[in-house]
DOKOLLUM-586420 format. One line per 5 residues: number of its first residue (from 0); their letters; for each residue y, x, z of N, C-alpha, C. Coordinates in Angstrom, 2 decimals, decimal comma, m for minus. Layout:
NUM = a = Y:X:Z:Y:X:Z:Y:X:Z ~ ... $
This chain:
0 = xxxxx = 0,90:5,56:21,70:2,26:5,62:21,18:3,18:4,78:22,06 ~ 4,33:5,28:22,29:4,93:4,45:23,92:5,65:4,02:22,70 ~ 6,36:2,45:23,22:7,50:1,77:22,36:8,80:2,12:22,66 ~ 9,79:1,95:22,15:11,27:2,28:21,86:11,92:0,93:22,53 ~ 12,42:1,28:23,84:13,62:m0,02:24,38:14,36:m0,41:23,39 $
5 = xxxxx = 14,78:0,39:22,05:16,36:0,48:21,05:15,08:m0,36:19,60 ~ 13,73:m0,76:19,23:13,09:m1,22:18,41:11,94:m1,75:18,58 ~ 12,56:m3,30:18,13:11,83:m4,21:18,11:10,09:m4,35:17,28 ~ 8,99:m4,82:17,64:8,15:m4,54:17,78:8,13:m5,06:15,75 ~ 7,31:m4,43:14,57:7,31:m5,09:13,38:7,42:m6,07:13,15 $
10 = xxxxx = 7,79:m7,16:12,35:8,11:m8,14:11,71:7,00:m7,82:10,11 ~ 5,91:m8,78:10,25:4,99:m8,46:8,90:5,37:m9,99:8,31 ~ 5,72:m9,99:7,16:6,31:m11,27:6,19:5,50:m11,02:4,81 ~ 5,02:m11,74:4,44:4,47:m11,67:3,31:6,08:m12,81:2,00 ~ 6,33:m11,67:1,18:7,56:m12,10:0,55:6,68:m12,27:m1,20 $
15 = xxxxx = 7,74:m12,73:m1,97:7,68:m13,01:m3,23:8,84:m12,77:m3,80 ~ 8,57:m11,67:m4,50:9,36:m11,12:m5,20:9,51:m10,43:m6,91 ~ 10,52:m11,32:m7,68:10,51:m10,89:m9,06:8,41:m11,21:m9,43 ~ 8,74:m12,45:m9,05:7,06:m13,08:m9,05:5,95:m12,43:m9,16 ~ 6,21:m11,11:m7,77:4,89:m10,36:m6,94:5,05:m10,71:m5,62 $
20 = xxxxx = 4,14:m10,70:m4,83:3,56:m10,88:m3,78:3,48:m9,69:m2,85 ~ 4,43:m9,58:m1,70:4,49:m8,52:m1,02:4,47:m8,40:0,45 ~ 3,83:m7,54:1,16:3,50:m8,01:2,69:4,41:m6,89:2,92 ~ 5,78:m7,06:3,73:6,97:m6,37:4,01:6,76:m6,23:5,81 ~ 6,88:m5,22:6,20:6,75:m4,64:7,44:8,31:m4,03:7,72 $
25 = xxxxx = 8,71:m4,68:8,78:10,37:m4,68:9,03:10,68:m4,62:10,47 ~ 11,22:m3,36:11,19:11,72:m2,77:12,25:12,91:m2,91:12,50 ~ 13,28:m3,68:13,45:14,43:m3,96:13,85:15,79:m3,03:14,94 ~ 16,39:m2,47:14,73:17,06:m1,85:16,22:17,58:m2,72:16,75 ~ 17,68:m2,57:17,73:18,22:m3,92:18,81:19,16:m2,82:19,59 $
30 = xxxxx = 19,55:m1,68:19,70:20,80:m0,73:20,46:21,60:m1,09:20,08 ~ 22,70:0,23:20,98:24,22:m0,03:20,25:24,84:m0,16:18,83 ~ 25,70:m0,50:18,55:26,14:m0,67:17,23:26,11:0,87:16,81 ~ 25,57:1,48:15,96:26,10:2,77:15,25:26,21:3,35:14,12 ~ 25,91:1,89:13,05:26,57:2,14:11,48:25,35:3,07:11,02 $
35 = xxxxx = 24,14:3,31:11,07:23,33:3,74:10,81:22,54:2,99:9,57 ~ 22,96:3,69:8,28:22,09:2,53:7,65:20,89:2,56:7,77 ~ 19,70:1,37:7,20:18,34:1,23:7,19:17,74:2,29:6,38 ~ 16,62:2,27:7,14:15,64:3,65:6,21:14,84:2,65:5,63 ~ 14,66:2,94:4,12:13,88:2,56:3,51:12,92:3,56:3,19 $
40 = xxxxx = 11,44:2,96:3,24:10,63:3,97:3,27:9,57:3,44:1,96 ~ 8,92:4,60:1,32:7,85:4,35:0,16:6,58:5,28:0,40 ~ 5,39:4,54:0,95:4,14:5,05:1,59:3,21:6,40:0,07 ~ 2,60:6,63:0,90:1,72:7,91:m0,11:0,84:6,54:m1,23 ~ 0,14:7,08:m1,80:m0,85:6,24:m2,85:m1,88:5,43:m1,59 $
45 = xxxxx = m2,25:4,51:m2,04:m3,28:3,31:m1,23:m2,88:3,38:0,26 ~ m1,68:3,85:0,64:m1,53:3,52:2,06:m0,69:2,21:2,30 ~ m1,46:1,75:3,49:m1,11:0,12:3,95:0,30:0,69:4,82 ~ 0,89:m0,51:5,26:2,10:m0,32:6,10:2,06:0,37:7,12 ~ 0,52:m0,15:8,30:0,54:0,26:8,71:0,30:1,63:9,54 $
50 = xxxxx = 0,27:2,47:8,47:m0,04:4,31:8,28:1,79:4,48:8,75 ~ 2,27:4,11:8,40:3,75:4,44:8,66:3,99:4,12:10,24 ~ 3,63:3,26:10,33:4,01:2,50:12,00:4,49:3,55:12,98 ~ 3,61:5,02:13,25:5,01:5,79:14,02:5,75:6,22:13,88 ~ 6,58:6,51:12,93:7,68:7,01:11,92:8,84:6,18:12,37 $
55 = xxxxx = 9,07:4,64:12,84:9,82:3,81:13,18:10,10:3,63:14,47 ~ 8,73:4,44:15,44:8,59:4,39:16,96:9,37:5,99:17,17 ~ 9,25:6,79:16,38:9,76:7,77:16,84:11,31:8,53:16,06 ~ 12,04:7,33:14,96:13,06:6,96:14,19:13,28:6,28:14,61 ~ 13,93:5,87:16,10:14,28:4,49:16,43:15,66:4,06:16,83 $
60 = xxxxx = 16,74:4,85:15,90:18,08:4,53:15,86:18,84:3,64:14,89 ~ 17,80:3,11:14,48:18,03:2,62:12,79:16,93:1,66:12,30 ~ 17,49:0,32:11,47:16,21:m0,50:10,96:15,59:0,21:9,89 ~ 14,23:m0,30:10,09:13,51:0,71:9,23:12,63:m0,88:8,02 ~ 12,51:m0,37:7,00:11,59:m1,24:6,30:10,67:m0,74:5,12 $
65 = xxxxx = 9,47:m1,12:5,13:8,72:m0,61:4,17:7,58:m1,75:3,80 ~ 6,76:m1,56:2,70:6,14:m2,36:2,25:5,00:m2,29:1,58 ~ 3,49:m3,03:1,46:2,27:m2,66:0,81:2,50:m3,08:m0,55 ~ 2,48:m2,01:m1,53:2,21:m2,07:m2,71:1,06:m2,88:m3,47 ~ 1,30:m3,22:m4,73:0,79:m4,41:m4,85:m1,00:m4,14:m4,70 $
70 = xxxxx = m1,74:m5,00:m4,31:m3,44:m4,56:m4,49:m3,24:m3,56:m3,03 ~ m2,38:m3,00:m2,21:m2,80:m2,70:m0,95:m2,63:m3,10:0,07 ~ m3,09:m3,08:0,92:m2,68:m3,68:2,63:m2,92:m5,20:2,66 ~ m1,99:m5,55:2,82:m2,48:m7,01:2,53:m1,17:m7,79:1,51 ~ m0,82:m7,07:0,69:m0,22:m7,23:m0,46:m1,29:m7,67:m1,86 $
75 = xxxxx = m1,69:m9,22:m2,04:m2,39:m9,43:m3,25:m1,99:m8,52:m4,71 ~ m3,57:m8,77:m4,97:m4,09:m7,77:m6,14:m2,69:m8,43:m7,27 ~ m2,45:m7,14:m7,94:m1,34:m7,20:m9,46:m1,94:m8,28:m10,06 ~ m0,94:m9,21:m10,93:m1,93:m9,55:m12,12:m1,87:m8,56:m13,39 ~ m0,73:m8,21:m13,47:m0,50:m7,18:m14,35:0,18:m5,63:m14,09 $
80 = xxxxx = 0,37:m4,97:m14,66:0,69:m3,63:m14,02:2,06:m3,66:m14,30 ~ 2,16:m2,54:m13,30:3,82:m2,38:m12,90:3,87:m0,97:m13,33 ~ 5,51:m0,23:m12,84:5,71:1,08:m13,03:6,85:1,17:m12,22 ~ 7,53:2,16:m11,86:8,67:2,77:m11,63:9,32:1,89:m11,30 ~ 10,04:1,52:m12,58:11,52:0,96:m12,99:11,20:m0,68:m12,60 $
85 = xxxxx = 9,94:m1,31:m12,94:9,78:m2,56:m11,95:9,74:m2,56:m10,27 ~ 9,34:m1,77:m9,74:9,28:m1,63:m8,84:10,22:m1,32:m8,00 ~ 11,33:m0,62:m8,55:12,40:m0,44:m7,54:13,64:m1,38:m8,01 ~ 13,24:m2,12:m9,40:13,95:m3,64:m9,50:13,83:m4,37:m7,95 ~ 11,95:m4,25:m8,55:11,93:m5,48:m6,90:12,35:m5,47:m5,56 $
90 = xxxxx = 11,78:m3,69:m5,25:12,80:m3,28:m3,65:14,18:m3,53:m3,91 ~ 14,67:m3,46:m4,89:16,47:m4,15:m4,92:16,43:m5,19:m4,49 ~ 15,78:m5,92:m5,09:15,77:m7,42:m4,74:15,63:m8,05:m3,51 ~ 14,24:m6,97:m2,87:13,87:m7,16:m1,69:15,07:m6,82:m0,77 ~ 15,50:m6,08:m0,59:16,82:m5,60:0,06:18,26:m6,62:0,23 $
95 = xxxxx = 17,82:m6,74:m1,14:18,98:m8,18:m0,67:18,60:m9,37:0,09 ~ 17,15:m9,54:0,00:16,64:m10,50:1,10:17,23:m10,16:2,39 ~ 17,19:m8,76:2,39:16,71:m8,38:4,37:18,55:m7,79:4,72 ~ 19,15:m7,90:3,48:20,97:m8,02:3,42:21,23:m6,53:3,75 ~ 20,73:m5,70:3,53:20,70:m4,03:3,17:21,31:m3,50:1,87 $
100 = xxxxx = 22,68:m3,15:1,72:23,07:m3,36:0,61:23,47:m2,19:0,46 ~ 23,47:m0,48:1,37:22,99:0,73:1,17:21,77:0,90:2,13 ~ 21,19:1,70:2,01:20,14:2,17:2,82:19,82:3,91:2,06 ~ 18,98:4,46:3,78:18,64:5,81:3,54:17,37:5,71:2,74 ~ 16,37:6,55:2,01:15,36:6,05:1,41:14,78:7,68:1,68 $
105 = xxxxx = 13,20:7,24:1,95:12,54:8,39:2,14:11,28:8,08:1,20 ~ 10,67:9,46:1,00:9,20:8,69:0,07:8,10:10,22:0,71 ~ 6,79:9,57:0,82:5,71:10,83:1,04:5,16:10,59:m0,14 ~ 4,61:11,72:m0,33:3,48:12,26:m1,91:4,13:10,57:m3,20 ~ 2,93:10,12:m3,24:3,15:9,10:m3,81:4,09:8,54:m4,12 $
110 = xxxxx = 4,76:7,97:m2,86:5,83:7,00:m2,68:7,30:8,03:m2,82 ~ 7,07:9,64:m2,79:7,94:10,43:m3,30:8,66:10,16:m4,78 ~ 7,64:9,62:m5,45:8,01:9,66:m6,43:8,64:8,59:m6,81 ~ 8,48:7,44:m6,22:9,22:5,63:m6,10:10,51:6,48:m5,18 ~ 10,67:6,76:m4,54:12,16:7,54:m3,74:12,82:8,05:m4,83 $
115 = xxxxx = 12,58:8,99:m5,53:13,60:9,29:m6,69:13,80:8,64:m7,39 ~ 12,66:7,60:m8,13:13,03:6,61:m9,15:14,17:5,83:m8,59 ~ 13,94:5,44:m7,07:14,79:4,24:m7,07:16,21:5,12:m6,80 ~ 16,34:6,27:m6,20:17,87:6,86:m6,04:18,90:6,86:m7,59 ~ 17,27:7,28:m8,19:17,96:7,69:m9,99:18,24:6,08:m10,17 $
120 = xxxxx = 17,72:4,95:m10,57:17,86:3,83:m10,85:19,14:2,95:m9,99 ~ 19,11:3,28:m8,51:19,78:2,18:m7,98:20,66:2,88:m7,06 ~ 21,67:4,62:m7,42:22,50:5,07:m7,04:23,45:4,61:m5,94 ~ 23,98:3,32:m6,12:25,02:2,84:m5,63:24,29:2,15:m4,07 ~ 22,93:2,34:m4,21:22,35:1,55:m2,58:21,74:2,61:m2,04 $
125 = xxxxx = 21,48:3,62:m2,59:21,17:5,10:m2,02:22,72:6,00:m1,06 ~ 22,37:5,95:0,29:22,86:6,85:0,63:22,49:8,39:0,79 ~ 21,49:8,83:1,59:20,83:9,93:1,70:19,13:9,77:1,45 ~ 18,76:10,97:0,77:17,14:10,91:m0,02:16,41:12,03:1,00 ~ 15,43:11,36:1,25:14,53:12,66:1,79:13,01:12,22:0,87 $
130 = xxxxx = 12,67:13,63:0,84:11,28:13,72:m0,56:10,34:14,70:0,31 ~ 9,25:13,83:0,55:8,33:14,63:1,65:6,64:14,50:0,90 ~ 6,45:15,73:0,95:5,12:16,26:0,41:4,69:15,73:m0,83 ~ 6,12:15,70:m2,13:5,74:15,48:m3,05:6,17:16,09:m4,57 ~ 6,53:15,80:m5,84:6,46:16,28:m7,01:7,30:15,84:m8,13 $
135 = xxxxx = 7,62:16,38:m8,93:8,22:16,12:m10,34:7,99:14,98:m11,31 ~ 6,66:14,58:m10,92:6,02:13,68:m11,58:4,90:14,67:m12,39 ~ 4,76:14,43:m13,52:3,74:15,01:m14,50:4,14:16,75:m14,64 ~ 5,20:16,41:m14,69:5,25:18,36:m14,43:5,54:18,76:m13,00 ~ 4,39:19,01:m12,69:3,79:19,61:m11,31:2,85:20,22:m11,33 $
140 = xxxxx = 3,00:21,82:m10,46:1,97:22,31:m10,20:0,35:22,05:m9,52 ~ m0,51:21,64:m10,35:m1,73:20,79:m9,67:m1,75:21,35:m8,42 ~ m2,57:20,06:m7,57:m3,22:20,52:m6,43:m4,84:21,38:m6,44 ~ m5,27:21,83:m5,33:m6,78:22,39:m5,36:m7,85:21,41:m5,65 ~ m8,45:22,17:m6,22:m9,14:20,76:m6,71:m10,35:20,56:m5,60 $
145 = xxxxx = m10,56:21,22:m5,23:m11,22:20,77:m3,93:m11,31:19,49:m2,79 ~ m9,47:19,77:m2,84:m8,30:18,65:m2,37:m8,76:17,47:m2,98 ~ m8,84:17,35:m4,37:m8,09:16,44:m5,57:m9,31:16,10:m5,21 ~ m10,93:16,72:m5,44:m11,79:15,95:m5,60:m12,49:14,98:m4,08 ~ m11,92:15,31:m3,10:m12,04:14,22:m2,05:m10,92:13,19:m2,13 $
150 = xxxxx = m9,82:13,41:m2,35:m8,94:12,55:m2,87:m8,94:10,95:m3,65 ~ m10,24:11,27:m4,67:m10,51:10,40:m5,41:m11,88:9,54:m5,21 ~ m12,41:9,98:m3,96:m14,01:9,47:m3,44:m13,21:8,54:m2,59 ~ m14,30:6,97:m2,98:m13,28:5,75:m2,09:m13,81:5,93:m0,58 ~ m14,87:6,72:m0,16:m15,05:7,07:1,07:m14,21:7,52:2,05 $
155 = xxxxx = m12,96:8,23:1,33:m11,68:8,51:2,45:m11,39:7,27:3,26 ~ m11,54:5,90:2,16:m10,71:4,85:3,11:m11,55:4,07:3,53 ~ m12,98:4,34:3,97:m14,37:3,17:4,41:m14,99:3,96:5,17 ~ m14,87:4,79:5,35:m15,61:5,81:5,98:m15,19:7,07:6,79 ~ m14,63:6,39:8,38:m14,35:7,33:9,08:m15,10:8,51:9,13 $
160 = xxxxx = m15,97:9,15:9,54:m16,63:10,08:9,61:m16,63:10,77:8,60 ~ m16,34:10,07:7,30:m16,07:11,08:5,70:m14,68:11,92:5,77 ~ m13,62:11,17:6,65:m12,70:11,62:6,60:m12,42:13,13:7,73 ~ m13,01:12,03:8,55:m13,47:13,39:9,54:m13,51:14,40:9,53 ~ m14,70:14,83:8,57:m15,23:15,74:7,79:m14,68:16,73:6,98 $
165 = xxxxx = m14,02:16,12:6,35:m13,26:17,03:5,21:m11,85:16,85:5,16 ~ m10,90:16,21:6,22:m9,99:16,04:6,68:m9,38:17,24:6,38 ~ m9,70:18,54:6,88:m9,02:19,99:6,41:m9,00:20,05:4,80 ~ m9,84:19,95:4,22:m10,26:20,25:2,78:m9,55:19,26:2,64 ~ m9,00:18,30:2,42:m8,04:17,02:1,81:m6,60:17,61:2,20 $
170 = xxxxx = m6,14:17,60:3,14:m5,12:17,21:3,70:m4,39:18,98:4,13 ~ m5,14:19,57:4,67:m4,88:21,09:4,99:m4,00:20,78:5,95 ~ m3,73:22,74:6,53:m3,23:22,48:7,63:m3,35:22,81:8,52 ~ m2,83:22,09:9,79:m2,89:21,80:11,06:m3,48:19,95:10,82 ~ m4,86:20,00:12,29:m5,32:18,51:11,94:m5,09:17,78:13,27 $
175 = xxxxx = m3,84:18,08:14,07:m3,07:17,12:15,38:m3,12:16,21:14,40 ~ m2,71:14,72:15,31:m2,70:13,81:14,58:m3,18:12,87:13,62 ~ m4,86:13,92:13,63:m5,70:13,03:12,16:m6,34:11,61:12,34 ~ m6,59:11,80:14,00:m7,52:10,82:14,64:m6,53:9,55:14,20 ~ m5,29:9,16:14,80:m4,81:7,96:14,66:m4,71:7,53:13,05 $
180 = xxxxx = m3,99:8,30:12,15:m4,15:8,54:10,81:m5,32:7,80:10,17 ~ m6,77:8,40:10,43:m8,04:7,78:9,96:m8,07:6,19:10,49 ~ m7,70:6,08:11,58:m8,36:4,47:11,82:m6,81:3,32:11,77 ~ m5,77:4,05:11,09:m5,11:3,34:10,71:m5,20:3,03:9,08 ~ m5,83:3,32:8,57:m5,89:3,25:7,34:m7,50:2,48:6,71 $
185 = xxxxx = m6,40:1,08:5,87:m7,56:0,23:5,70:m7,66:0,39:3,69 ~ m8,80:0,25:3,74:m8,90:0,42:1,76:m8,42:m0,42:0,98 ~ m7,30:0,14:m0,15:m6,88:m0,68:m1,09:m8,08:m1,37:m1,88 ~ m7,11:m2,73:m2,44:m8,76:m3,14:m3,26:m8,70:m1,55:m4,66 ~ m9,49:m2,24:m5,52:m9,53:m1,36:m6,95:m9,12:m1,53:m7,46 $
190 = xxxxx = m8,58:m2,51:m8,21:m7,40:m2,99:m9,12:m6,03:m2,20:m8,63 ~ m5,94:m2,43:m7,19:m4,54:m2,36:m6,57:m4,57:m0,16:m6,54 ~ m5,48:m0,09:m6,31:m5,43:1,51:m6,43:m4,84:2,43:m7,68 ~ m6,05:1,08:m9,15:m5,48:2,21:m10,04:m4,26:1,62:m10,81 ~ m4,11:0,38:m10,41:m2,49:0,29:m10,55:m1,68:1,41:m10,20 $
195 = xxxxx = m1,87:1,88:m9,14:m0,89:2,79:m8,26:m0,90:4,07:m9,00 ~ m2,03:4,28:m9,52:m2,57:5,90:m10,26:m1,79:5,50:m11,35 ~ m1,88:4,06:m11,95:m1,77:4,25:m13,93:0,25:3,72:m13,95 ~ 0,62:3,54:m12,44:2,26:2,99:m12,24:2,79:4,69:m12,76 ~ 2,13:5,68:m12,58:2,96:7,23:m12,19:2,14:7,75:m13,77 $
200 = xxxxx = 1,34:7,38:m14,46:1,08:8,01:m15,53:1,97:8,40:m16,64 ~ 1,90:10,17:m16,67:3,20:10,02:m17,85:4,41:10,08:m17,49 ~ 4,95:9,61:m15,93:6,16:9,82:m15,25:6,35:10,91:m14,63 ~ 7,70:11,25:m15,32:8,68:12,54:m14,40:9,86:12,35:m14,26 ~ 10,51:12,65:m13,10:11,79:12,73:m13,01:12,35:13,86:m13,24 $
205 = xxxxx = 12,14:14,79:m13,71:12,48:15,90:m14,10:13,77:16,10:m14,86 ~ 13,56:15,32:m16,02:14,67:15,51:m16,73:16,17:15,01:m16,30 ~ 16,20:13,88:m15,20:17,40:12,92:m14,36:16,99:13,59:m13,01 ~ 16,83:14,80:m12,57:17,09:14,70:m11,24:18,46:15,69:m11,31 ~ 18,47:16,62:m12,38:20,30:17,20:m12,39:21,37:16,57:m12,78 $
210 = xxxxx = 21,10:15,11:m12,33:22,10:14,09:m12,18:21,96:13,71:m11,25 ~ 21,25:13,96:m10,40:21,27:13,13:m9,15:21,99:13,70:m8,09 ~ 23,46:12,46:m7,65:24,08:13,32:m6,65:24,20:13,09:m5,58 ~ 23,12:12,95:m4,94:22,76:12,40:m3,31:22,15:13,45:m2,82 ~ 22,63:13,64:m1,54:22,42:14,56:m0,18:20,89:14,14:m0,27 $
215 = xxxxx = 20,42:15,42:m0,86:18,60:15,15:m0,57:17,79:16,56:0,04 ~ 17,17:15,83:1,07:15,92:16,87:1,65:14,54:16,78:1,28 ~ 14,43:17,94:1,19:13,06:18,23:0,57:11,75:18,38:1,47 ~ 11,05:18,27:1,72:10,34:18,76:3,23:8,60:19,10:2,78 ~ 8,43:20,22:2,22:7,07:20,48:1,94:6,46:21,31:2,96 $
220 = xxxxx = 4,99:21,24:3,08:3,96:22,38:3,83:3,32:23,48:3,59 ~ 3,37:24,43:4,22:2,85:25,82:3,51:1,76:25,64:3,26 ~ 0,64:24,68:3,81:m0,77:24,43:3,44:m1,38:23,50:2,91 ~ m0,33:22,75:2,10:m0,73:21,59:1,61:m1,39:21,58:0,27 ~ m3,09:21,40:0,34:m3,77:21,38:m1,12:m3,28:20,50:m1,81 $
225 = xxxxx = m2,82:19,51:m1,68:m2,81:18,55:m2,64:m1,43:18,48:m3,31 ~ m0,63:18,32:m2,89:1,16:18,84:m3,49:1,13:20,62:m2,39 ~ 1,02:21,65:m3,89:1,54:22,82:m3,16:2,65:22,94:m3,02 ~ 3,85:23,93:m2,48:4,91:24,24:m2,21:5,73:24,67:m3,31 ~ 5,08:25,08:m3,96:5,88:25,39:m5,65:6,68:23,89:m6,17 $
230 = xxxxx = 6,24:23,07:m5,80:6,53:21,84:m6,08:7,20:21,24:m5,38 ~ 7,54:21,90:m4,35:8,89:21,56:m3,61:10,33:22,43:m3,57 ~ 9,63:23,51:m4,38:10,82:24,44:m4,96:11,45:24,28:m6,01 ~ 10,53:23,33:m7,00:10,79:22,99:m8,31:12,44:22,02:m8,42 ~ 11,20:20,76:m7,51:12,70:20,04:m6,54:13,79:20,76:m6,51 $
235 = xxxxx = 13,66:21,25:m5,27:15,00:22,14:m4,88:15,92:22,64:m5,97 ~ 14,93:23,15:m7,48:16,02:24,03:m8,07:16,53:22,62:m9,31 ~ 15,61:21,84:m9,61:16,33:20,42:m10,13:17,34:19,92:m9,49 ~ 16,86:19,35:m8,40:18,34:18,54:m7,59:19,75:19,43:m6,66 ~ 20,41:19,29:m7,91:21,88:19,84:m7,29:22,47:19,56:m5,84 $
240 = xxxxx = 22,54:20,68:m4,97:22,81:21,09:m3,41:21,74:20,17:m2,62 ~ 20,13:20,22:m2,85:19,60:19,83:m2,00:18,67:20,91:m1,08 ~ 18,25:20,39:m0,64:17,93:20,99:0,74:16,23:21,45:0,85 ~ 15,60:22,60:0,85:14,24:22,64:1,10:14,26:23,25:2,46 ~ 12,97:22,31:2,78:12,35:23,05:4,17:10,83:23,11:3,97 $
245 = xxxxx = 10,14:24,37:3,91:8,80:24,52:4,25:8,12:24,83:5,37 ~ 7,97:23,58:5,95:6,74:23,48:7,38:5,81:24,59:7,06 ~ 5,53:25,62:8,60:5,00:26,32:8,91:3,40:25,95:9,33 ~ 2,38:26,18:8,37:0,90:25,66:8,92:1,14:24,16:8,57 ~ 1,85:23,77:7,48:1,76:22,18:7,32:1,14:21,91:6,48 $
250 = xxxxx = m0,09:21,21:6,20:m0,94:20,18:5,35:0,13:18,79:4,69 ~ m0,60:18,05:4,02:0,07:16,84:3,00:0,35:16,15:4,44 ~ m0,16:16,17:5,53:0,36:15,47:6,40:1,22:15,65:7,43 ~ 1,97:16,85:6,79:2,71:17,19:8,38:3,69:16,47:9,24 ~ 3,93:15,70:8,63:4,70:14,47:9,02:4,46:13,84:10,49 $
255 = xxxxx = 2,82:13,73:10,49:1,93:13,47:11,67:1,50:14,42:12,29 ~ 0,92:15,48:12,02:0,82:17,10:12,89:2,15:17,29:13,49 ~ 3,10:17,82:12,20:3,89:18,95:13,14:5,25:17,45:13,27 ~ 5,00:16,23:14,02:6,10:15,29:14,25:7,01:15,24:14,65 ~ 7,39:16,36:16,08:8,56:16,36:16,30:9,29:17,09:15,54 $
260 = xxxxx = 8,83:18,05:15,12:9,67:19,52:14,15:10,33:18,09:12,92 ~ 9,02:17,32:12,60:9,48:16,45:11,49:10,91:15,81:12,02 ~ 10,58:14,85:13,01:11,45:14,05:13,29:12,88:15,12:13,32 ~ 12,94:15,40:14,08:14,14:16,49:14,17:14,82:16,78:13,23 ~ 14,24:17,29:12,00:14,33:17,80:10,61:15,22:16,42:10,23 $
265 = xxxxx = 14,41:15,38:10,12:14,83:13,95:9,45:16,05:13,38:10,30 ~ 15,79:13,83:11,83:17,15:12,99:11,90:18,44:13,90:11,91 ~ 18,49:14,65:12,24:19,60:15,74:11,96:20,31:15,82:10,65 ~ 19,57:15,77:9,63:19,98:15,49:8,53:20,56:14,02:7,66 ~ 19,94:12,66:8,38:20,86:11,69:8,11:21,60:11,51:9,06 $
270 = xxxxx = 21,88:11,95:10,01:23,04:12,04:10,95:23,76:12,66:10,73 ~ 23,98:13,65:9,47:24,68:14,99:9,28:26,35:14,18:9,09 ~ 26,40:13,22:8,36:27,42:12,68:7,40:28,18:12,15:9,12 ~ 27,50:11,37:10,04:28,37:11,00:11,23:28,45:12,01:12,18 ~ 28,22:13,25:12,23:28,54:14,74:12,91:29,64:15,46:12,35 $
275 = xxxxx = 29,65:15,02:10,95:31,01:15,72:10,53:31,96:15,05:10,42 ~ 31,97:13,79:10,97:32,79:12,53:10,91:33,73:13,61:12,42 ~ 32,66:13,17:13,08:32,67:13,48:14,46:33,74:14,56:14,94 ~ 32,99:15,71:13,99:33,64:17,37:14,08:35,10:17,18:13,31 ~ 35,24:16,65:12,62:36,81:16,22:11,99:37,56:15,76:12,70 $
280 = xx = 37,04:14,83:13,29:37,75:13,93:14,38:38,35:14,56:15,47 ~ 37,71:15,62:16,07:38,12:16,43:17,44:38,95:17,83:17,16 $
């Protein structure tokens, strides 16, 4: 992965926040001035920070920040459980640490669903939403269970060669990109996992997303077992004037397969608001 002259190499801080314990991974731009707010980003279920790490090398017009959920990465185990609405208390909070007082916010599978909570919850620091390879919450069309049942074997995250293996059957697809993927990814403890499972139990945004009035992209894969595409249509027809795109041959990971199509997709679209600045202007 070559580095970005315009972003500075991570900043890993272990913070305390709303009295949790959080290991915050923070990308700096060091370019020209260009009013770009920060991307805030919310990782899939048990992924550490650093699963995200090229997303910021190849987004590198803009500070980027994201963070290990509690019990992953090297974010200490919960003492007690969280949900939603604590959680994007605390990224408020956190934000005011790092003096981000709008930011863009993106979320994959998991962390899709912390992206809407916090747009629905904390409107006024949301500028633009992007919702990538994920769901409604509880009303969602299941994944294959094929998918689901490697999904839940802790061998995905201890056991390269497991992943290896059934990497297609998990993830679907196109499998560019799996190699770095697997050996970036270190295992949540157990506590910190089914925190993460029992934070989304019972939660939907379903009923508050036809209030939600932020410029949002949708970005699902035609081959993704685990969030199918119905579930990114669902989206689409909940959130008023947002945007679907379905990746061609894309698995839950297309983000990392098909990357530039991604990147492209992602930046075109939070750039949209300073292009029409632009196009007005001339």
């Amino acid at each position: 992965m070559s580095k970005s002259p315009h972003m500075e190499p991570p900043v890993y801080t272990l913070e305390t926040v709303g009295g949790r314990q959080l290991q915050v991974a923070y990308w700096r731009y060091t370019g020209p001035a260009n009013g770009k707010p920060p991307l805030l980003f919310f990782n899939g279920i048990g992924a550490n920070t650093e699963v995200a790490a090229p997303l910021p090398t190849m987004l590198d017009d803009r500070d980027f920040i994201t963070f290990d959920m509690p019990g992953v990465g090297e974010s200490p185990d919960p003492a007690i459980p969280y949900n939603p609405f604590i959680m994007s208390w605390i990224t408020s909070e956190l934000l005011d640490r790092y003096e981000m007082p709008v930011v863009d916010v993106m979320g994959v599978s998991w962390g899709g669903g912390m992206a809407q909570h916090f747009a629905l919850q904390h409107g006024n620091r949301t500028n633009r939403l992007i919702l990538v390879a994920t769901t409604a919450g509880m009303l969602m069309v299941p994944g294959k269970f094929s998918a689901l049942s490697k999904m839940v074997d802790p061998r995905r995250y201890i056991d390269p060669k497991f992943m290896e293996t059934h990497f297609e059957t998990l993830y679907g697809g196109s499998t560019e990109g799996s190699d770095g993927h697997i050996h970036r990814i270190r295992p949540p403890s157990k506590i910190g996992y089914f925190y993460q499972l029992f934070a989304m139990l019972g939660w939907t945004s379903a009923p508050a997303l036809p209030f939600l009035r932020k410029p949002t992209l949708i970005l699902t894969g035609d081959r993704d077992p685990i969030v199918q595409p119905i579930n990114g249509q669902i989206l689409n027809t909940l959130i008023p004037g947002s945007e679907l795109v379905i990746i061609e041959d894309g698995g839950h990971l297309f983000m990392l397969s098909h990357a530039q199509e991604f990147i492209d997709l992602v930046r075109e679209f939070l750039d949209r608001d300073q292009m029409d600045e632009s196009a007005a202007a001339a």
